[in-house]
C-alpha positions as CSV (number, residue, x, y, z in Angstrom):
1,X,-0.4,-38.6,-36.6
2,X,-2.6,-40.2,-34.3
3,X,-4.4,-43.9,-35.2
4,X,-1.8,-44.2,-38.0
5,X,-2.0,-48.3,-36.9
6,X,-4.1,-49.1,-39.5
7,X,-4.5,-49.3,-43.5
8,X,-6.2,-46.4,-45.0
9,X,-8.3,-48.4,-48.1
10,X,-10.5,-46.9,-51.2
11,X,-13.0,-49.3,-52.4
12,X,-15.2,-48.8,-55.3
13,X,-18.6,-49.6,-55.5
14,X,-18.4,-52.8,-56.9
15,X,-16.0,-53.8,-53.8
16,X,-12.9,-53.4,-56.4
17,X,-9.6,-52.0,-53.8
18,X,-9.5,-48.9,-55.9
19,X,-5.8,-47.6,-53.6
20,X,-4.6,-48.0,-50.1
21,X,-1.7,-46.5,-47.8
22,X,-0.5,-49.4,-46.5
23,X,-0.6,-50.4,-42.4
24,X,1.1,-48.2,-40.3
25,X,2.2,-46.1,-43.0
26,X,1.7,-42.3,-43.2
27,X,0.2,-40.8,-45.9
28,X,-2.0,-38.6,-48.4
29,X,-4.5,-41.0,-50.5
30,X,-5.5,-39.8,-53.5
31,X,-7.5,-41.2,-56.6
32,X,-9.6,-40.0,-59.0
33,X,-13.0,-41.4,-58.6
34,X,-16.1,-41.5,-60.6
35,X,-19.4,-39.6,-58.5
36,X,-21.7,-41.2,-60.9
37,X,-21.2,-44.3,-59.6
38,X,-21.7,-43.3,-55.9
39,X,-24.9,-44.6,-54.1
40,X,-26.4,-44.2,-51.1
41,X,-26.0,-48.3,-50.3
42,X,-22.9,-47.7,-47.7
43,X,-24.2,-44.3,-46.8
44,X,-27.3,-45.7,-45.1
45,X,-25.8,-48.3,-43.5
46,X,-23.6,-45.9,-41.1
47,X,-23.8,-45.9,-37.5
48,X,-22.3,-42.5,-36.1
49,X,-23.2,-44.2,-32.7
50,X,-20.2,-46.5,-32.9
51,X,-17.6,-43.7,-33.4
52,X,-15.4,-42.8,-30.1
53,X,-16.5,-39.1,-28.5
């Protein structure tokens, strides 16, 4: 897979490391996750200008 040089992290909203796949390592990440407790703090903050065409 390409970019698989780096972690692959789930943080909750709280900033708690909810799971990871570890550096380097290939992987599915799953967890179950509470949608009640998503807000739209991170969401606004995105920049889709920083991503590579």
């Amino acid at each position: 897979m390409d970019y698989q040089a780096s972690a692959t992290s789930l943080i909750d909203p709280q900033s708690r490391l909810l799971d990871y796949v570890p550096y380097g390592e290939e992987g599915l990440l799953v967890h179950e996750i509470d949608p009640n407790q998503a807000t739209l703090l991170f969401a606004r903050r995105f920049d889709g200008t920083l991503l590579p065409d």
